[in-house]
C-alpha positions as CSV (number, residue, x, y, z in Angstrom):
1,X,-50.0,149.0,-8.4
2,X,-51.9,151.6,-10.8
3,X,-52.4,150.5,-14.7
4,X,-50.2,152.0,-17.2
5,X,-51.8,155.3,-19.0
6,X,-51.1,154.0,-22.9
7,X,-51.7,157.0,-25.0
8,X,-48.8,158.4,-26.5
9,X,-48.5,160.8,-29.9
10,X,-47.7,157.9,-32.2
11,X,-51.1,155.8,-30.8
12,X,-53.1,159.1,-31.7
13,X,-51.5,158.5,-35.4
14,X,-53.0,154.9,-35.5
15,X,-56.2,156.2,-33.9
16,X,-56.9,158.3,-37.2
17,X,-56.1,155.4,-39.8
18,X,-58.6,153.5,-37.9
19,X,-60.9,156.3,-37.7
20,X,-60.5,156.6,-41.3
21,X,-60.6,152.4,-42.4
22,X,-63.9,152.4,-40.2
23,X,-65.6,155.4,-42.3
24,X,-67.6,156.8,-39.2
25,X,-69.9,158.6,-40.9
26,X,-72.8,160.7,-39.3
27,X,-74.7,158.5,-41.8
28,X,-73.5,155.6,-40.9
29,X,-73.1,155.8,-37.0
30,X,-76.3,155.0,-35.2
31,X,-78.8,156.0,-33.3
32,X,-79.9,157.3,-30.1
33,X,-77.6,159.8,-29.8
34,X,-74.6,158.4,-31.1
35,X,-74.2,160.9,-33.2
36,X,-70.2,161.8,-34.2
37,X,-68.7,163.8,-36.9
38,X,-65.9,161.5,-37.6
39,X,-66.9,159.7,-34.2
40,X,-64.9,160.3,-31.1
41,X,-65.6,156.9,-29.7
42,X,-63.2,155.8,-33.2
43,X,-60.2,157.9,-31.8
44,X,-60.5,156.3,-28.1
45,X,-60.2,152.8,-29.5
46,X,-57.0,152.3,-31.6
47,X,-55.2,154.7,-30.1
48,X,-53.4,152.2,-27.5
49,X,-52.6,149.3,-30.1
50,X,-49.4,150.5,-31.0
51,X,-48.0,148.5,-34.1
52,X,-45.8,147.0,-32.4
53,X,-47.6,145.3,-29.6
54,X,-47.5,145.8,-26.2
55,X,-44.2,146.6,-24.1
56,X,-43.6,143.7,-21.9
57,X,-45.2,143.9,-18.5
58,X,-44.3,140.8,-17.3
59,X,-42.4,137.5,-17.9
60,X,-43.5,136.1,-21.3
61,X,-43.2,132.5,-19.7
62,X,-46.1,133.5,-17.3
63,X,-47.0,129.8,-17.7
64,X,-44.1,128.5,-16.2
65,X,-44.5,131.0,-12.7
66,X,-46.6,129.5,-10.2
67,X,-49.8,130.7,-9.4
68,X,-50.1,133.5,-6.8
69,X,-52.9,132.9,-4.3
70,X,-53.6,136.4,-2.6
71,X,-53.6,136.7,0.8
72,X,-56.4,138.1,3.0
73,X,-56.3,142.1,2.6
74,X,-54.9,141.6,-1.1
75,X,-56.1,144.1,-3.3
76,X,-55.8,143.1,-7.4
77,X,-54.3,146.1,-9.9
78,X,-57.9,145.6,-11.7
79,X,-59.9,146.5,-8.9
80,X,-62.7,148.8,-9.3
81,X,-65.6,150.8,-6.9
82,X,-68.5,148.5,-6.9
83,X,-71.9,149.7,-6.8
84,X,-75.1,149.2,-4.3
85,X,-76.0,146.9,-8.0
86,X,-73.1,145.6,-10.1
87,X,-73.1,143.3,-12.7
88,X,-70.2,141.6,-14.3
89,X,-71.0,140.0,-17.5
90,X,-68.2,136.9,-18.5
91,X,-68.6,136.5,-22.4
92,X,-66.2,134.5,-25.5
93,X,-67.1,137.1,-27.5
94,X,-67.4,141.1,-28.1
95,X,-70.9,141.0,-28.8
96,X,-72.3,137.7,-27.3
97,X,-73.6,140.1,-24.4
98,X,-75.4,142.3,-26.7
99,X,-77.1,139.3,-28.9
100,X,-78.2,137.1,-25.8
101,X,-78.5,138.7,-22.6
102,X,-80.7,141.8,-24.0
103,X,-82.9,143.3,-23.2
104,X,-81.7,142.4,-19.1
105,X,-78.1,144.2,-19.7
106,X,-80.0,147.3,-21.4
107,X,-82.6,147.3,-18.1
108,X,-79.9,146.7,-15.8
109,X,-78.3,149.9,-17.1
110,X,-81.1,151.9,-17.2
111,X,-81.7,150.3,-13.5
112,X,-78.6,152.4,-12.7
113,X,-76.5,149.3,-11.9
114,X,-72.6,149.7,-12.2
115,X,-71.7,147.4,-15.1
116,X,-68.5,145.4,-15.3
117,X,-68.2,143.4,-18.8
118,X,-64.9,140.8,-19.4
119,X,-64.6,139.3,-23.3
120,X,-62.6,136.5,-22.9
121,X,-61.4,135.9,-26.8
122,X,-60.6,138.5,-29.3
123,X,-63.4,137.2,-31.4
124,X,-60.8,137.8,-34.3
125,X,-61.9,134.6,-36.4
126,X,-58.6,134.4,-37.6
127,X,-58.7,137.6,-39.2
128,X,-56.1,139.0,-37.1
129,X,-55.6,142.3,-35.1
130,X,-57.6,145.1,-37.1
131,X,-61.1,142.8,-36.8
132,X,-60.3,142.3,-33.6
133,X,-59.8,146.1,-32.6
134,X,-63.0,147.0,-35.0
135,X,-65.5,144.8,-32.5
136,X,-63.6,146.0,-29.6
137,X,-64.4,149.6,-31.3
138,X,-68.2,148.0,-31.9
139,X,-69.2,147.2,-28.7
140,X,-67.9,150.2,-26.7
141,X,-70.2,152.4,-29.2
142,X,-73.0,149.8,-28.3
143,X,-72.2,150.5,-24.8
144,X,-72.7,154.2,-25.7
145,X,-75.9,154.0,-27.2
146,X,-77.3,151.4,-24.5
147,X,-76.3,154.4,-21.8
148,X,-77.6,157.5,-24.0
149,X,-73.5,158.6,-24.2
150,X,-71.2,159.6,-26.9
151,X,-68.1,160.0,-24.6
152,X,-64.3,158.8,-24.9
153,X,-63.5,155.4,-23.5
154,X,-60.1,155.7,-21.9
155,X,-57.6,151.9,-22.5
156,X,-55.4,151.0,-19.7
157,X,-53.4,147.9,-19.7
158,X,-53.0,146.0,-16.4
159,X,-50.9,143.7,-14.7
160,X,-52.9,141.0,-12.7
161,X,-52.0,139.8,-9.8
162,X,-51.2,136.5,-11.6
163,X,-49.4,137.9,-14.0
164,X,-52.1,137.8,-17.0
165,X,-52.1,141.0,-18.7
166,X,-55.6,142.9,-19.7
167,X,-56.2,145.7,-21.1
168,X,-59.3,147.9,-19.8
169,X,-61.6,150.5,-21.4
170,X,-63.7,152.8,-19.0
171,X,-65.4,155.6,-20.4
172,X,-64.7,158.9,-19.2
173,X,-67.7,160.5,-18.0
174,X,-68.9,156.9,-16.0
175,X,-66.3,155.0,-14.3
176,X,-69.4,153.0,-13.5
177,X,-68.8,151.0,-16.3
178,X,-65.8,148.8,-17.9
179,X,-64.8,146.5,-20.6
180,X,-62.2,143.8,-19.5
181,X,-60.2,142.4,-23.0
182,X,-58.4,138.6,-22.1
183,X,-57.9,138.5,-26.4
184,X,-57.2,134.7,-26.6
185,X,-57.6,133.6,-29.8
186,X,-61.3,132.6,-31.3
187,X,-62.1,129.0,-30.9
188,X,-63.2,128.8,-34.3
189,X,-67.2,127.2,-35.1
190,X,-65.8,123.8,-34.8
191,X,-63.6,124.0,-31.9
192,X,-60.2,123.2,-34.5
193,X,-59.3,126.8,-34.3
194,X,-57.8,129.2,-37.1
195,X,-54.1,128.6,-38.9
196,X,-53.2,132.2,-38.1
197,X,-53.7,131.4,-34.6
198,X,-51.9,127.8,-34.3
199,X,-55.4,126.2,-34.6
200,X,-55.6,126.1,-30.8
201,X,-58.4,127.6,-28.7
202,X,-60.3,127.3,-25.4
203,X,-61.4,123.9,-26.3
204,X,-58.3,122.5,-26.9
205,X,-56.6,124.7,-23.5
206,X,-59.4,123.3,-21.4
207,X,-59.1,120.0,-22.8
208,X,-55.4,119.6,-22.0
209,X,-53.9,119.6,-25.6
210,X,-52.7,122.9,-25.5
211,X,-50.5,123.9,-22.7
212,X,-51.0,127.4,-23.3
213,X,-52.8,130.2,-25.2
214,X,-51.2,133.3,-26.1
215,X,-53.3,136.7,-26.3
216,X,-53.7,138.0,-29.8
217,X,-52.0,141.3,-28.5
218,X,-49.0,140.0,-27.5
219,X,-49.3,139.7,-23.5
220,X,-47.8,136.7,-21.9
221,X,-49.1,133.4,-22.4
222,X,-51.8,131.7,-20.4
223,X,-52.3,128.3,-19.3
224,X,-55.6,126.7,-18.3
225,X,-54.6,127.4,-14.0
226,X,-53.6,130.7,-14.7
227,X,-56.5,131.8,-17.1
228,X,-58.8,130.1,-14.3
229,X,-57.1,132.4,-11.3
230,X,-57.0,135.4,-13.7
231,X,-60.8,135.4,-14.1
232,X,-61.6,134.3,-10.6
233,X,-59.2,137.7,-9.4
234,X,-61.5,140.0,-12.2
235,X,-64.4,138.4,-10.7
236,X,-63.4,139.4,-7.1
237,X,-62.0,142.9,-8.4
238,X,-65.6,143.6,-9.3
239,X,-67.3,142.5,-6.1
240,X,-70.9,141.9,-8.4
241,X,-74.1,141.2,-6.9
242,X,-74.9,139.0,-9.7
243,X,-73.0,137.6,-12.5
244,X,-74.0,136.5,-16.7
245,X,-72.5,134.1,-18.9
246,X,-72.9,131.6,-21.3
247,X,-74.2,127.8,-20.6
248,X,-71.0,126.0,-19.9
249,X,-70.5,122.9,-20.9
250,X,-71.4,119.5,-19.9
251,X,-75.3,121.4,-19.8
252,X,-78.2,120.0,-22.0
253,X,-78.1,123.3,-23.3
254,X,-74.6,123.5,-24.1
255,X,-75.2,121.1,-27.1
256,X,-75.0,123.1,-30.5
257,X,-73.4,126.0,-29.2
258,X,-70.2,127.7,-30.4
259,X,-67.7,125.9,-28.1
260,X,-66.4,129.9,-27.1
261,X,-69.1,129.9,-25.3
262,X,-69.3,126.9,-23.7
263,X,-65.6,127.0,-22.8
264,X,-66.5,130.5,-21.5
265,X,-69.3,129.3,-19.6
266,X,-67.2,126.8,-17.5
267,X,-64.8,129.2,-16.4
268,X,-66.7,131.5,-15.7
269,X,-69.0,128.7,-13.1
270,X,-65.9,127.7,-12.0
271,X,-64.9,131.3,-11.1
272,X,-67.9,132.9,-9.4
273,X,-67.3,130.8,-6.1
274,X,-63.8,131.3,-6.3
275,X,-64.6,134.6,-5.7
276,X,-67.3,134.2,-3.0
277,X,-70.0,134.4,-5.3
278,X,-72.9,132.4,-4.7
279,X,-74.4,130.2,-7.1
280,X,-77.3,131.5,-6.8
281,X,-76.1,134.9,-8.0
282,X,-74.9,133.4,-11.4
283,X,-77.3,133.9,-14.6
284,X,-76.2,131.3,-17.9
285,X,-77.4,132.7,-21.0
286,X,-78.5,130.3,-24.0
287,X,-76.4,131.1,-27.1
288,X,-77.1,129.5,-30.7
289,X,-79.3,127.1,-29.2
290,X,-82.0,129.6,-28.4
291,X,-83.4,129.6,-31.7
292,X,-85.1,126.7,-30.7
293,X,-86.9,128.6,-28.0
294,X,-90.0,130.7,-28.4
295,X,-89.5,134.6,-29.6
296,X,-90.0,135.9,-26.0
297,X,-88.3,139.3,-27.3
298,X,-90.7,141.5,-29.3
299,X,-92.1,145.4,-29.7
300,X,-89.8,148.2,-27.9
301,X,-87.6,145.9,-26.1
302,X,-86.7,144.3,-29.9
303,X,-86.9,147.4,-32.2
304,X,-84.2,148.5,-29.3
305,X,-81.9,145.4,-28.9
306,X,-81.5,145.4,-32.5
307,X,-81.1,148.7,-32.6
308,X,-78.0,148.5,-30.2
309,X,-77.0,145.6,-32.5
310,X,-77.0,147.5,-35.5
311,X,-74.6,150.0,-33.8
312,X,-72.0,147.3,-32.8
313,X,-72.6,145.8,-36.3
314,X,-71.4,149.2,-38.2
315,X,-67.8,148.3,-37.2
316,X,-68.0,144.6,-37.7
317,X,-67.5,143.8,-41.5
318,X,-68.7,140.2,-41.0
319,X,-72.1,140.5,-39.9
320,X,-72.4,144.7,-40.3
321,X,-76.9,145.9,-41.6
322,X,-77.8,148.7,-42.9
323,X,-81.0,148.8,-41.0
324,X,-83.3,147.0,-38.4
325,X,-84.9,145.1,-41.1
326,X,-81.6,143.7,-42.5
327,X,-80.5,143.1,-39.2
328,X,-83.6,140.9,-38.4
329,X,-83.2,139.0,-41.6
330,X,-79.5,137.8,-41.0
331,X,-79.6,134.1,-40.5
332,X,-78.7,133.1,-36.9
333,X,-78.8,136.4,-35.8
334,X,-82.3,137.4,-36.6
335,X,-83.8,134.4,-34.6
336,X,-81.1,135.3,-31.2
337,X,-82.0,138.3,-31.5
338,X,-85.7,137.4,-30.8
339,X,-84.9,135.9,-27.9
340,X,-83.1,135.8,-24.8
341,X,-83.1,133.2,-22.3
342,X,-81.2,132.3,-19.2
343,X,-80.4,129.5,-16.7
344,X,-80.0,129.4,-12.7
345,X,-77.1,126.9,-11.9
346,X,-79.7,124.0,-10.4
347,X,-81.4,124.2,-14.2
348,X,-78.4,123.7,-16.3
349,X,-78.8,119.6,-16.1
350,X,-75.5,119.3,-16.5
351,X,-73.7,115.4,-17.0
């Protein structure tokens, strides 16, 4: 089964308002290369969000089917060619990659590894579909300037094997690399969620007092078994040789966390050796609770992670600097940026 190809004339429409509300400016658009005139990375994001939402793929009450367990020889719609090296990063977040597992996902890149990257929430914050789509936007130009590109990054929507629907950006000149979009809603700081969302989250779907979650883009509605066997059939589609996330929870390090992560973190254990991948292959990533750490992130390696940083933040209204400086001087951020710090499995002391 091949993913749907979603550019049509009216996308290419929406594709220049967004071009247009994110005012990609050769002044305003980065570094390293990243250099557009109107940016062409701005055209390749909106223009397969159609206003509408997406056709339906698949049986809104996905919840309500039964779990497919694939048989031996199976192949999932989302697989992709590993490499000798691949990495598949598992994160809440469009941007929790970028903020706590650099400078390793910059070296692994530069390493030549084939990079597979799955954002599990739409990090929308209850701001609905256009924030949403602007960090999705963000971190594919991030991706760019972290791989010295300025290319196209083509969406396809696909049809798992369990019936969760994704949609996929793969750049065109590197099908080395891809970003996997779940969109569930943001958990929200406190784990209560965000009215426009139903004020449920990962928390509350892990937890058992949601039955389901439903994707911010419209794709069928997931309940805790099915977003577990959707992320263990991405994990196997990738075939990594390692794997990063966040701390999951029940860890000593979980505490003090935004529960996104935590959540994330979980599924993502829980998923590796569903897979086949050992535990040994798995690297958990402190989030907020780094701060406490020593800077261990200084020089090149930082005046680079934040520069990368600074080019997601152009198209991210919330947290968006004008330069390294201001970027550095953001509370929160300036202190993870400093720092980046990761777990095996046997150090997580986990209760």
């Amino acid at each position: 089964m091949q993913p749907d190809d979603l550019e049509t004339p009216s996308d290419r429409v929406r594709a220049r308002r967004l071009a247009r509300r994110a005012t990609l400016t050769r002044r305003g658009l980065l570094v390293g290369g990243l250099v557009a005139a109107g940016g062409a990375v701005t055209a390749l994001v909106a223009a397969t969000l159609p206003d509408g939402g997406w056709p339906d793929a698949a049986p809104r009450d996905v919840a309500s089917l039964p779990v497919p367990v694939p048989t031996e020889g199976t192949v999932s719609p989302a697989a992709e060619p590993a490499g000798a090296q691949t990495l598949l990063s598992i994160w809440a977040h469009p941007d929790d990659d970028i903020i706590f597992s650099n400078p390793g996902l910059t070296a692994a890149i530069a390493e030549g590894a084939t990079v597979r990257t799955v954002f599990v929430t739409g990090g929308d914050a209850g701001r609905g579909l256009d924030y949403m789509r602007s960090r999705e936007l963000g971190i594919m130009k991030a991706y760019n300037r972290m791989r010295g590109s300025t290319a196209d990054w083509t969406p396809r929507q696909i049809t798992l094997l369990t019936g969760a629907r994704v949609t996929r950006f793969v750049p065109d000149d590197d099908p080395r690399f891809s970003l996997t979009m779940l969109r569930l809603p943001d958990g929200n700081l406190d784990a209560t969620g965000f009215a426009a969302t139903g004020r449920t989250g990962l928390t509350q779907l892990l937890d058992g007092r949601a039955p389901t979650l439903s994707p911010l883009d419209g794709s069928p509605a997931l309940d805790v078994t099915r977003l577990r066997a959707s992320l263990a059939e991405l994990v196997g589609a990738a075939r990594p040789t390692r794997v990063s996330t966040h701390i999951p929870r029940g860890s000593a390090f979980a505490a003090g966390d935004h529960p996104d992560h935590s959540c994330v973190g979980e599924l993502a254990r829980g998923a590796a050796p569903a897979a086949g991948v050992s535990a040994t292959a798995v690297s958990y990533f402190l989030g907020y609770p780094s701060q406490s750490q020593p800077v261990n992130v200084s020089g090149g390696p930082l005046d680079d992670k934040v520069e990368t940083y600074r080019t997601y933040a152009q198209d991210d209204p919330v947290i968006r600097c004008a330069d390294a400086h201001a970027c550095l001087a953001q509370r929160g951020f300036g202190e993870w940026l400093r720092r980046s710090y990761s777990k095996s499995d046997t150090e997580l002391q986990l209760r």
